[in-house]
PATORPA-121139 format. One record per residue (C-alpha): residue number from 1; x, y, z. Coordinates in steps of 0.02 Angstrom, whole numbers, plus 50000, padded with zeros to 5 digits. Example, Ala and Ser with C-alpha at 12.3 -4.5 7.8 and 13.67 -1.06 7.14 Angstrom:
2
+-----+-------+-------+-------+
! num !     u !     v !     w !
+-----+-------+-------+-------+
!   1 ! 50615 ! 49775 ! 50390 !
!   2 ! 50684 ! 49947 ! 50357 !
+-----+-------+-------+-------+
end
This chain:
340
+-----+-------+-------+-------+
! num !     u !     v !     w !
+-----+-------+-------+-------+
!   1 ! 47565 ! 48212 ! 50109 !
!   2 ! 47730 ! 48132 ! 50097 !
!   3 ! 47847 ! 48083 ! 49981 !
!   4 ! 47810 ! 47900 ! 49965 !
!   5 ! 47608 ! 47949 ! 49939 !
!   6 ! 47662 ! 48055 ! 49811 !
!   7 ! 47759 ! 47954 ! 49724 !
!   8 ! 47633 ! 47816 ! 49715 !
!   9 ! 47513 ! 47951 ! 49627 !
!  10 ! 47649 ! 47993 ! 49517 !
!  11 ! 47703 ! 47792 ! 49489 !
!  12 ! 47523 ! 47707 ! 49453 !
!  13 ! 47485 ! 47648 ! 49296 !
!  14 ! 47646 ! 47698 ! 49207 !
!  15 ! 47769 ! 47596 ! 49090 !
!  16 ! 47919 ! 47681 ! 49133 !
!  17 ! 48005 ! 47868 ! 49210 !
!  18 ! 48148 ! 47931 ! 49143 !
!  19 ! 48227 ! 47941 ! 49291 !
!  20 ! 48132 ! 47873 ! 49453 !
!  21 ! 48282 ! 47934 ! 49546 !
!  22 ! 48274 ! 48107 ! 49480 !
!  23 ! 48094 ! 48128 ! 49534 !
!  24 ! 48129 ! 48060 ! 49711 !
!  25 ! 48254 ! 48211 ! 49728 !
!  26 ! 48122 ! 48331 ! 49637 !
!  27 ! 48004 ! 48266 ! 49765 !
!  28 ! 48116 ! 48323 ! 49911 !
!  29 ! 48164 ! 48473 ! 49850 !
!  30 ! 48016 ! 48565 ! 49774 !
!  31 ! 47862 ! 48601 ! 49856 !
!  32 ! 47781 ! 48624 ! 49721 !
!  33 ! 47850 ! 48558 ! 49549 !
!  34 ! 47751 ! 48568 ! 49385 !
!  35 ! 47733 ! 48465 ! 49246 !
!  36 ! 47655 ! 48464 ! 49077 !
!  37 ! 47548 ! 48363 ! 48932 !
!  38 ! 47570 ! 48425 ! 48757 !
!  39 ! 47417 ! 48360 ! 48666 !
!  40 ! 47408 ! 48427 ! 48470 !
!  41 ! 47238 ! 48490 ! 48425 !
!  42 ! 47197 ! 48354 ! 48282 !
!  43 ! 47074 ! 48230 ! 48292 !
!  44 ! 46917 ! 48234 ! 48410 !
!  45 ! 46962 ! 48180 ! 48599 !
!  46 ! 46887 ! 48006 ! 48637 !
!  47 ! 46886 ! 47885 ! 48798 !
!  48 ! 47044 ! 47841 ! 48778 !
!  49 ! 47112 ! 48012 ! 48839 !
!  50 ! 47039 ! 47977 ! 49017 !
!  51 ! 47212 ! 47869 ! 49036 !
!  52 ! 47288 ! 48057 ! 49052 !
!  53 ! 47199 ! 48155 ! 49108 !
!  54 ! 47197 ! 48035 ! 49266 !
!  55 ! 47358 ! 48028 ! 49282 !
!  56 ! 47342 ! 48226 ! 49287 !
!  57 ! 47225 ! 48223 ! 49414 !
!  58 ! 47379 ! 48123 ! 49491 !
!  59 ! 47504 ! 48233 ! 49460 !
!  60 ! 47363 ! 48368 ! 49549 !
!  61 ! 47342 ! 48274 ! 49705 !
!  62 ! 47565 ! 48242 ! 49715 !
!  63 ! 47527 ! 48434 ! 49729 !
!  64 ! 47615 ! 48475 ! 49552 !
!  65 ! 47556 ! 48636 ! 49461 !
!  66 ! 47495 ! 48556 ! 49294 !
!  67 ! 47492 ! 48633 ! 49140 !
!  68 ! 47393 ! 48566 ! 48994 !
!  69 ! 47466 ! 48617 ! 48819 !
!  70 ! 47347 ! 48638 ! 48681 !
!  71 ! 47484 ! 48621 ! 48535 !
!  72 ! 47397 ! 48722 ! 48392 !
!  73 ! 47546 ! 48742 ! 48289 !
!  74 ! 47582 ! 48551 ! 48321 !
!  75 ! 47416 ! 48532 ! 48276 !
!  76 ! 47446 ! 48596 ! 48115 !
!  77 ! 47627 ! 48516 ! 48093 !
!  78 ! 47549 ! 48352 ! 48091 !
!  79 ! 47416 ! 48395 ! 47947 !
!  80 ! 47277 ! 48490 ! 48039 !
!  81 ! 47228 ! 48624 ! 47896 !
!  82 ! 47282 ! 48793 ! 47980 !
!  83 ! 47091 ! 48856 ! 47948 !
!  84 ! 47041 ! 48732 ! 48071 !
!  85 ! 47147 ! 48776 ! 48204 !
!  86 ! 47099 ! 48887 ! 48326 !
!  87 ! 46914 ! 48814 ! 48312 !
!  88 ! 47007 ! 48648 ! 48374 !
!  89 ! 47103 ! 48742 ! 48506 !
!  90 ! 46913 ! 48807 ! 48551 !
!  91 ! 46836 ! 48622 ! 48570 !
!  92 ! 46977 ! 48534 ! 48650 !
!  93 ! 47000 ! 48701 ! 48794 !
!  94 ! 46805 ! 48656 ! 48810 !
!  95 ! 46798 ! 48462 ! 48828 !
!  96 ! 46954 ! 48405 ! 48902 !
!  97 ! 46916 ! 48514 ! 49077 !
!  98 ! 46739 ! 48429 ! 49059 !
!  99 ! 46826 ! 48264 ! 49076 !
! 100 ! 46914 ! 48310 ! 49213 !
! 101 ! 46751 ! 48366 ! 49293 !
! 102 ! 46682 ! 48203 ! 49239 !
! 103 ! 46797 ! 48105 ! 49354 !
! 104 ! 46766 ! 48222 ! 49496 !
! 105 ! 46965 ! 48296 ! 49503 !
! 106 ! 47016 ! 48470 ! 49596 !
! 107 ! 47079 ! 48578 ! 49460 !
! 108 ! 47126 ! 48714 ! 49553 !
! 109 ! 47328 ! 48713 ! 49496 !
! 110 ! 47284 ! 48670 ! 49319 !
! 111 ! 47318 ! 48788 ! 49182 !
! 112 ! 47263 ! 48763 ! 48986 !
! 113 ! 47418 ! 48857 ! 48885 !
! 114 ! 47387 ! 48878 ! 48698 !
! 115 ! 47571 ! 48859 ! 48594 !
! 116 ! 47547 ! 48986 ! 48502 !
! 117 ! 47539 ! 49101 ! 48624 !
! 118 ! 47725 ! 49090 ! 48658 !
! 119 ! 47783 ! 48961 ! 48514 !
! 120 ! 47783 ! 49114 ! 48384 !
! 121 ! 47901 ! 49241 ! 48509 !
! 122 ! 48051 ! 49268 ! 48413 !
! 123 ! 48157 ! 49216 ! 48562 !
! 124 ! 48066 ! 49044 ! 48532 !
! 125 ! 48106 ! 49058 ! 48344 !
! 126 ! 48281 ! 49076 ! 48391 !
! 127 ! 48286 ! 48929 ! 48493 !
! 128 ! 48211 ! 48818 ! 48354 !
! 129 ! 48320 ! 48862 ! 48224 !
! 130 ! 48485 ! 48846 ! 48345 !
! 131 ! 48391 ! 48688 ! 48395 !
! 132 ! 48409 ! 48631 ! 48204 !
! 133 ! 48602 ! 48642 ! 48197 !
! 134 ! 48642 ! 48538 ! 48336 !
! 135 ! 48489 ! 48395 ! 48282 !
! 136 ! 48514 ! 48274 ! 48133 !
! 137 ! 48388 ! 48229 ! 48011 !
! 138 ! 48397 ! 48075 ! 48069 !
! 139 ! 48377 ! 48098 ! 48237 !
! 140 ! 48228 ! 48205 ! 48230 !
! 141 ! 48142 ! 48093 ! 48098 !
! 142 ! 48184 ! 47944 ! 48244 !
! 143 ! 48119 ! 48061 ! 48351 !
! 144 ! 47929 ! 48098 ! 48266 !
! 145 ! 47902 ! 47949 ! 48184 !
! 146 ! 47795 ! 47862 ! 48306 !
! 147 ! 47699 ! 48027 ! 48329 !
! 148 ! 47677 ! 48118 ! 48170 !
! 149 ! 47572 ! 48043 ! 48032 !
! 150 ! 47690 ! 47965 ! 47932 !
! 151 ! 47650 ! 47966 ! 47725 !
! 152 ! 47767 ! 47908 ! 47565 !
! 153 ! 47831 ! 48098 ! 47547 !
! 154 ! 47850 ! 48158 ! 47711 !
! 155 ! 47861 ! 48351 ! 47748 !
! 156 ! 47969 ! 48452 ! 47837 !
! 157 ! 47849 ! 48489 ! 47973 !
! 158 ! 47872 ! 48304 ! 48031 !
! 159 ! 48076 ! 48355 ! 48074 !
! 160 ! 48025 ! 48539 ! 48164 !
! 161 ! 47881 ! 48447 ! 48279 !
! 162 ! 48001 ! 48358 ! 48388 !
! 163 ! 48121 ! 48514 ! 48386 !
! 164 ! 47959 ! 48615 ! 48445 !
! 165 ! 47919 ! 48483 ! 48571 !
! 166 ! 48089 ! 48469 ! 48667 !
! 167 ! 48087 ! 48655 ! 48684 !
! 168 ! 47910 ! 48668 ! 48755 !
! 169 ! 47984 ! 48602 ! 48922 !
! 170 ! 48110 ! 48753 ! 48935 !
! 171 ! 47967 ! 48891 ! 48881 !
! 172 ! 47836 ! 48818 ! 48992 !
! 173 ! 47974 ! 48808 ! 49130 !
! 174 ! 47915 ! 48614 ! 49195 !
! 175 ! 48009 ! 48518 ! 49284 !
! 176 ! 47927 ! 48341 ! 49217 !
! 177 ! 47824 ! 48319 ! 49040 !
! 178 ! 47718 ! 48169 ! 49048 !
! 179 ! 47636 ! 48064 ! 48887 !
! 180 ! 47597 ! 47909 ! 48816 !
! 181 ! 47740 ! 47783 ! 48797 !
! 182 ! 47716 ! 47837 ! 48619 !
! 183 ! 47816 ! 47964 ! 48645 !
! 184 ! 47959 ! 47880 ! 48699 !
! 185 ! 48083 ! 47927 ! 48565 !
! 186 ! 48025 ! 48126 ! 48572 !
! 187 ! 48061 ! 48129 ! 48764 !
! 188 ! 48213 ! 48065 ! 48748 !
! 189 ! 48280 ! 48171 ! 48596 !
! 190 ! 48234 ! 48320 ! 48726 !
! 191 ! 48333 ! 48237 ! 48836 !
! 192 ! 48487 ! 48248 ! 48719 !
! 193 ! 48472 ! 48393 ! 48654 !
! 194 ! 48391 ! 48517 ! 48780 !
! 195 ! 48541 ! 48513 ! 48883 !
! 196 ! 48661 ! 48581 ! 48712 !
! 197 ! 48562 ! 48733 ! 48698 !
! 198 ! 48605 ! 48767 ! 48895 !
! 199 ! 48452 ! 48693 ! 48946 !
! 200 ! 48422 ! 48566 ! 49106 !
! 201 ! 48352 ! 48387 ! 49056 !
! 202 ! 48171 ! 48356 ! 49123 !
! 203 ! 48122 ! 48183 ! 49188 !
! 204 ! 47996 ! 48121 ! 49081 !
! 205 ! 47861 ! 48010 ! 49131 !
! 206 ! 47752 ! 47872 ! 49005 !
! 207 ! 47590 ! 47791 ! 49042 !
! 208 ! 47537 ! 47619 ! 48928 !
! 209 ! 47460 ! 47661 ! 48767 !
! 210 ! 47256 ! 47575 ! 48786 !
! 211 ! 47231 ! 47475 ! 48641 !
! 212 ! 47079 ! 47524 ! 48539 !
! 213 ! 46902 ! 47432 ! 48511 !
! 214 ! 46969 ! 47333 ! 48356 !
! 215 ! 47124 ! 47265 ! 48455 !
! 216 ! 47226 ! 47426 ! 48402 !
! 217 ! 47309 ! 47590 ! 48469 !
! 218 ! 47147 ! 47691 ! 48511 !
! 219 ! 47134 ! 47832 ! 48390 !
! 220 ! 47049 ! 47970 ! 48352 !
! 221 ! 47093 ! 47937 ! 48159 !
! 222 ! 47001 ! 47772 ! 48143 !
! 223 ! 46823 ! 47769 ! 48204 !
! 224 ! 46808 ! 47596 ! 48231 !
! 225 ! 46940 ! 47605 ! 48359 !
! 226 ! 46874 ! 47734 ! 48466 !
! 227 ! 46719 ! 47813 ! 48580 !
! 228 ! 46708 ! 47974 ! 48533 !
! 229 ! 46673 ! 48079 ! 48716 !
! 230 ! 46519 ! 48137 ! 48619 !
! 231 ! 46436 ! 47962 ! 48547 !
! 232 ! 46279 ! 47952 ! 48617 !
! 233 ! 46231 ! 47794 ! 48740 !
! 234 ! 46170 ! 47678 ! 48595 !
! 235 ! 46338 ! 47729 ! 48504 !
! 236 ! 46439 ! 47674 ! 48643 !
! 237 ! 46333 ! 47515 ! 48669 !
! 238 ! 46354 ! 47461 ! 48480 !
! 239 ! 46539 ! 47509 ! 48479 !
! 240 ! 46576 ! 47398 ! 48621 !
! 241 ! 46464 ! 47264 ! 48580 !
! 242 ! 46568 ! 47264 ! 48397 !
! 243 ! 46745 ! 47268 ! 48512 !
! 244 ! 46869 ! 47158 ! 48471 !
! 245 ! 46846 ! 47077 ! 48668 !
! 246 ! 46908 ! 46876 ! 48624 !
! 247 ! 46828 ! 46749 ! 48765 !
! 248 ! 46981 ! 46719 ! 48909 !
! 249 ! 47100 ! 46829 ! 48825 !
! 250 ! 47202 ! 46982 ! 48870 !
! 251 ! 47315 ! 47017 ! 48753 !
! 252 ! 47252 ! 47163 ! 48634 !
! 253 ! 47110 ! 47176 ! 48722 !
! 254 ! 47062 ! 47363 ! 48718 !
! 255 ! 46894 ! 47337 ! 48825 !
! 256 ! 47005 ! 47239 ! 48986 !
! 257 ! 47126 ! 47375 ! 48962 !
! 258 ! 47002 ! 47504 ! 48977 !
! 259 ! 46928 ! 47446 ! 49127 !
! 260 ! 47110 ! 47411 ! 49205 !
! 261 ! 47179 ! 47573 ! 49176 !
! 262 ! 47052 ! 47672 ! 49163 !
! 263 ! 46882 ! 47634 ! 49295 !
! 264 ! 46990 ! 47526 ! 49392 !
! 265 ! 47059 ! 47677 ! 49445 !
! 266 ! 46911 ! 47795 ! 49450 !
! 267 ! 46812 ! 47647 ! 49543 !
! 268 ! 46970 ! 47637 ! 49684 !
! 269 ! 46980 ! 47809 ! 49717 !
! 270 ! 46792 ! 47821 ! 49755 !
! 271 ! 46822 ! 47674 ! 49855 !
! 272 ! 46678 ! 47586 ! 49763 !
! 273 ! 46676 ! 47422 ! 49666 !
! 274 ! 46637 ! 47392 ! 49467 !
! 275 ! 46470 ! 47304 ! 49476 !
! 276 ! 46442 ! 47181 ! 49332 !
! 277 ! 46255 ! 47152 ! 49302 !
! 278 ! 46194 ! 47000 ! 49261 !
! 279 ! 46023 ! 46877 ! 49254 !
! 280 ! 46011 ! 46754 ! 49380 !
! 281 ! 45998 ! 46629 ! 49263 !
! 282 ! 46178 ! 46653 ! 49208 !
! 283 ! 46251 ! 46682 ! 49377 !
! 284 ! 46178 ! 46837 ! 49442 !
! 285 ! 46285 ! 47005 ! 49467 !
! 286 ! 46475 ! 47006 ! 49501 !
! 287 ! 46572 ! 47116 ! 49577 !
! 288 ! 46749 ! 47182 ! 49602 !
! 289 ! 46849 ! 47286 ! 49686 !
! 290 ! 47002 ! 47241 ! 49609 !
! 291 ! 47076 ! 47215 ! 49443 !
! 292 ! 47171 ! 47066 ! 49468 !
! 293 ! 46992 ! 46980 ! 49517 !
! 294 ! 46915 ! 47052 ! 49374 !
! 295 ! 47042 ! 46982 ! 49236 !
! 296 ! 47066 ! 46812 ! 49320 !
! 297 ! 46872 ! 46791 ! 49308 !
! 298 ! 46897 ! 46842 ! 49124 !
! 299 ! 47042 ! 46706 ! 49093 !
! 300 ! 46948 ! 46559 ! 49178 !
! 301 ! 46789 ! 46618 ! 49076 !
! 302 ! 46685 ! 46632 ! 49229 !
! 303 ! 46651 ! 46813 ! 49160 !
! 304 ! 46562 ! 46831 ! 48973 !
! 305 ! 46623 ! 46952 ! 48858 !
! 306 ! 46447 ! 47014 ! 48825 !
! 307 ! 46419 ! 47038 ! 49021 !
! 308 ! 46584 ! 47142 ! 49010 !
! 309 ! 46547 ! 47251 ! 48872 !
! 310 ! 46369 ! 47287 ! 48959 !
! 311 ! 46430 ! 47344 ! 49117 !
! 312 ! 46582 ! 47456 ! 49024 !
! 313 ! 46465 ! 47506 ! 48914 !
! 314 ! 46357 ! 47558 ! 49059 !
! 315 ! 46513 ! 47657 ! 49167 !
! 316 ! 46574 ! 47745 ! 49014 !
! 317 ! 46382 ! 47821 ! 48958 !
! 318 ! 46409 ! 47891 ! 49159 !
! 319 ! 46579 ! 47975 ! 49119 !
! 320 ! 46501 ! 48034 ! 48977 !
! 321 ! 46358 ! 48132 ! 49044 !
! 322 ! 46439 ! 48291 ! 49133 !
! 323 ! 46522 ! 48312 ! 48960 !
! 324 ! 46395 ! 48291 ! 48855 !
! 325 ! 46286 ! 48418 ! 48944 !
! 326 ! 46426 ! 48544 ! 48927 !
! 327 ! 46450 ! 48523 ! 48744 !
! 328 ! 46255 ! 48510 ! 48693 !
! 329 ! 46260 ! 48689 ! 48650 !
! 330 ! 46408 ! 48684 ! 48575 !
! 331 ! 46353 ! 48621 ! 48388 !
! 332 ! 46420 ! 48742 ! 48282 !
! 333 ! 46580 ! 48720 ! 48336 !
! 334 ! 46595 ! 48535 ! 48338 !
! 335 ! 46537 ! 48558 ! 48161 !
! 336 ! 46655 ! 48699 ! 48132 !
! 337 ! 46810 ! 48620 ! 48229 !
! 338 ! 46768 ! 48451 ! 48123 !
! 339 ! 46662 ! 48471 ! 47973 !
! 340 ! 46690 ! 48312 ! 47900 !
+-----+-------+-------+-------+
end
């Protein structure tokens, strides 16, 4: 594959790489370069997380080595109780390579790394607390505050996550972490300060962040946002039929964006088209093959929300099946992992 095809992997369906022109020169140089996703083990994975783990399956086809990190101790640092940890390490190393099964993706140079397993080496220790002369208080609360759950009396942990983060690059030894554009001001402090401890800066790359089912971020905090990757298929029908999904508009719309970043891209690479069932009476069944068609339709009102929310309804229940079926045995530790 060359360059070019791997850089339109790399490029689709991002907001912005820190820098393009360092990757172009990775992408020449390296074989085969790695990169990572830090995820903290917190709140249940939902649809939403399909956005990455595409653009891992991205990264996979460039022919990166891709590591996963399961960030327990983040986990924790952003007010998982401790107890709950590695239960939550357990379900998230067991459903997130069901969604990649789900969409069909080669997973052959993908690697799940648990932080603890080299976030509590005293080397690592070291590195945090030399870290924490050279970073303000300011700068690392900049740094965490669109990622850590922010309260009236924050803690310290909120200041050490970003520390924690910037260092995972250098420990994991990537040569690009990828996230949400969430993550923006975390990248960046790594960035800055990586290269004062002796370390090289990594080019970081951001995808859009999907807004959720009640016009906000999706998340897994606020259930009325989200599809959990476990709802069952009258769940996911009643969630969407509840979405916030405004006749001919785009803006905030969580369902348009799901379906542009998200089976868009899963119908394209299949080379098959998003069918759109419908009665005859109201026009019969439509069908796309491209976005662009899709939300045009959408703006002129030729397509319903209703009809919309039926047929995403519809693709989303078949993502969902492979990873149901893996976790139906897994009860006691969704209810151990969550019990609330």
């Amino acid at each position: 594959m060359d360059d070019k095809k791997r850089l339109g992997y790399i490029t689709r369906n991002t907001q912005e790489i820190v820098t393009e022109k360092e990757l172009l020169e990775l992408l020449k140089t390296k074989k085969t370069p790695s990169v990572y996703l830090g995820t903290a083990v917190t709140g249940k994975p939902h649809v939403a997380y399909f956005l990455w783990v595409l653009k891992l399956a991205d990264f996979l086809k460039a022919g990166f080595k891709v590591k996963l990190l399961l960030a327990d101790i983040h986990g924790a640092l952003d007010n998982t109780p401790w107890d709950l940890l590695q239960k939550r390490y357990d379900y998230y190393s067991l459903v997130i390579p069901a969604m990649f099964k789900s969409i069909g993706a080669d997973i052959k140079n993908f690697e799940i790394v648990k932080g603890s397993d080299f976030q509590k080496s005293e080397k690592y220790f070291f590195d945090v607390m030399k870290m924490s002369t050279y970073a303000s208080v300011h700068d690392t609360n900049k740094a965490s505050s669109d990622v850590v759950k922010q309260a009236t009396s924050p803690k310290l942990s909120g200041l050490i996550y970003p520390v924690m983060q910037a260092l995972d690059e250098e420990y994991l030894g990537v040569d690009v972490q990828y996230g949400g554009v969430d993550q923006r001001k975390i990248l960046m402090f790594a960035r800055e300060y990586l290269p004062k401890m002796g370390y090289k800066r990594r080019i970081e790359v951001m995808t859009p962040m999907i807004p959720g089912l009640i016009g906000e971020k999706m998340s897994a905090s606020v259930e009325e946002s989200k599809i959990d990757l476990l709802d069952d298929e009258k769940v996911v029908k009643a969630k969407l039929n509840k979405a916030f999904c405004p006749e001919g508009e785009v803006e905030n719309n969580g369902v348009l964006a799901f379906v542009k970043y998200i089976l868009m891209t899963i119908k394209g690479d299949a080379k098959q088209s998003f069918l759109i069932e419908r009665p005859e009476k109201f026009g019969g069944n439509l069908e796309y093959k491209a976005y662009e068609d899709l939300e045009k339709d959408y703006v002129a009102k030729k397509l319903h929300p209703l009809d919309l929310k039926n047929g995403v309804a519809k693709e989303i229940n078949n993502l969902l099946i492979p990873i149901r079926k893996i976790m139906s045995s897994k009860e006691k530790l969704i209810k151990e992992a969550y019990p609330n």
